[in-house]
N, C-alpha and C positions, 0 to 999 in steps of 0.2 A: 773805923775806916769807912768811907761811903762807898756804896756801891756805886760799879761803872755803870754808865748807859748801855742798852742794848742796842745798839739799832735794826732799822726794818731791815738791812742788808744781811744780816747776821742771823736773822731769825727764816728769811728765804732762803738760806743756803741749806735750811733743816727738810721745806718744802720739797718733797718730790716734785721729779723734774716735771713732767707732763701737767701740772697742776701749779704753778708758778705765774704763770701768767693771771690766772684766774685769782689767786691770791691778789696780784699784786694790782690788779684793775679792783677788784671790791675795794682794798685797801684804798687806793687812790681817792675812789668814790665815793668813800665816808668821809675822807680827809677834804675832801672839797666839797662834801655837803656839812662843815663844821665841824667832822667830831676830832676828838683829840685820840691819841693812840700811845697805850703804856704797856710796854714790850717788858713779862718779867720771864724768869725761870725759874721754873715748878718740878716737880718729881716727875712727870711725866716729858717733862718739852717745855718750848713754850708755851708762855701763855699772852696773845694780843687782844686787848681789851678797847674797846672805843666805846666812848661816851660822849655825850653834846649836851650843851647847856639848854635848858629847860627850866624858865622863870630863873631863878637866883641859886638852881643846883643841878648838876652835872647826873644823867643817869646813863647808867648802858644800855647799850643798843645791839648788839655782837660780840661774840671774842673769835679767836679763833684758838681754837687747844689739843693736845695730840693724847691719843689712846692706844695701847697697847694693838691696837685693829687699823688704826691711820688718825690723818687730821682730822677735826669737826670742826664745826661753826655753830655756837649756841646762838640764837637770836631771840633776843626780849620782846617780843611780840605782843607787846600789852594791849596794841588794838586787834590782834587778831580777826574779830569778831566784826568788825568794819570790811575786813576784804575775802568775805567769806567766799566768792565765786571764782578766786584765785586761787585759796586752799585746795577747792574741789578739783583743783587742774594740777594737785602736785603729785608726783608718780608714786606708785604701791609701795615703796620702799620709804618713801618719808612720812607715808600716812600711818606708815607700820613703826614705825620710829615713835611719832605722837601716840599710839591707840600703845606703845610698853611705857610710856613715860608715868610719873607715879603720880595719885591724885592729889589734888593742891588738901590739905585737910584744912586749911584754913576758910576755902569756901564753904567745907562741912560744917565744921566748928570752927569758929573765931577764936577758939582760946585751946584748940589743939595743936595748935605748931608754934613753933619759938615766937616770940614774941617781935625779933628783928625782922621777922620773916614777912617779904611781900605776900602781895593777895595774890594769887594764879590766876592762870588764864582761863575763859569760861566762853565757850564759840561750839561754833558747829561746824562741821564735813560731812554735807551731803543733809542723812537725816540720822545722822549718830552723832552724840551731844559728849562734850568734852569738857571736862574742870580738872584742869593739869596743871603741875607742880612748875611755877615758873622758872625752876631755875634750870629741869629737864626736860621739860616740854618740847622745846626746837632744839634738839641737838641734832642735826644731819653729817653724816659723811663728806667730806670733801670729795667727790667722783664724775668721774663724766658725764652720769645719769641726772644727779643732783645739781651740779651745778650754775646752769642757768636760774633754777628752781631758789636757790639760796637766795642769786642777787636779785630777784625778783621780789623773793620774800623782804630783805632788807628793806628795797627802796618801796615796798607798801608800806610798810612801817614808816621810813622815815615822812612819806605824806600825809601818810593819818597822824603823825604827831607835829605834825604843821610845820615840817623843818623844809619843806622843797617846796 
């Protein structure tokens, strides 16, 4: 039997309310800068995943996914490193976010972590130096605090990788 579709409506109505709007404008905003958007369900919530085509293969860029604590938003931040005077402008609670995130072992060792596993990310905040696990590295809360800070962060991203 195939599975139904989710739709975006479907997965907003999971959204707390005060935080919907904000969902639903990022959402918007990746969807018009290209990327495509796969709405599944996970043990947790949903999970919305956006990727864009890059050369001849699709990679993520985002998801958004629910934790036991609220929504996140993981962002691939592969140029990081390019908009370093942005980072330094993101509030104590997302820096403290990066500085638990666990280290990439693979910029340690190249033959310590799974073999499927990308390279992490490797940047600086301020003058404290970062090699973080890219698949935890940017995970932030969805909150009133953060969320300008998020779609900020996205749309660095999507510049430094040449989509805008």
């Amino acid at each position: 039997m195939a599975k139904e579709a989710i739709g975006f409506d479907e997965f907003l109505g999971a959204v707390e309310p005060p935080y919907r709007d904000f969902v639903s404008g990022l959402h918007r905003y990746l969807l018009d800068s290209g990327c495509k958007a796969k709405i599944e369900v996970k043990s947790n919530g949903y999970l919305v995943s956006y990727s864009h085509l890059v050369g001849k293969s699709r990679r993520s860029i985002a998801n958004f996914l629910f934790r036991k604590k609220g929504m996140m938003v993981r962002i691939y931040g592969e140029n990081a490193g390019k908009y370093q005077e942005f980072l330094e402008k993101l509030p104590q609670e997302m820096i403290e976010a990066i500085q638990k995130a666990g280290v990439c072992k693979k910029l340690i060792d190249p033959g310590a972590c799974n073999p499927k596993c990308g390279l992490g990310y490797d940047f600086m905040i301020g003058d404290e130096h970062f090699a973080k696990c890219g698949y935890g590295c940017f995970m932030f809360f969805v909150n009133d605090g953060n969320n300008g800070y998020i779609r900020g962060f996205v749309e660095n991203e999507m510049r430094f990788r040449g989509d805008l």
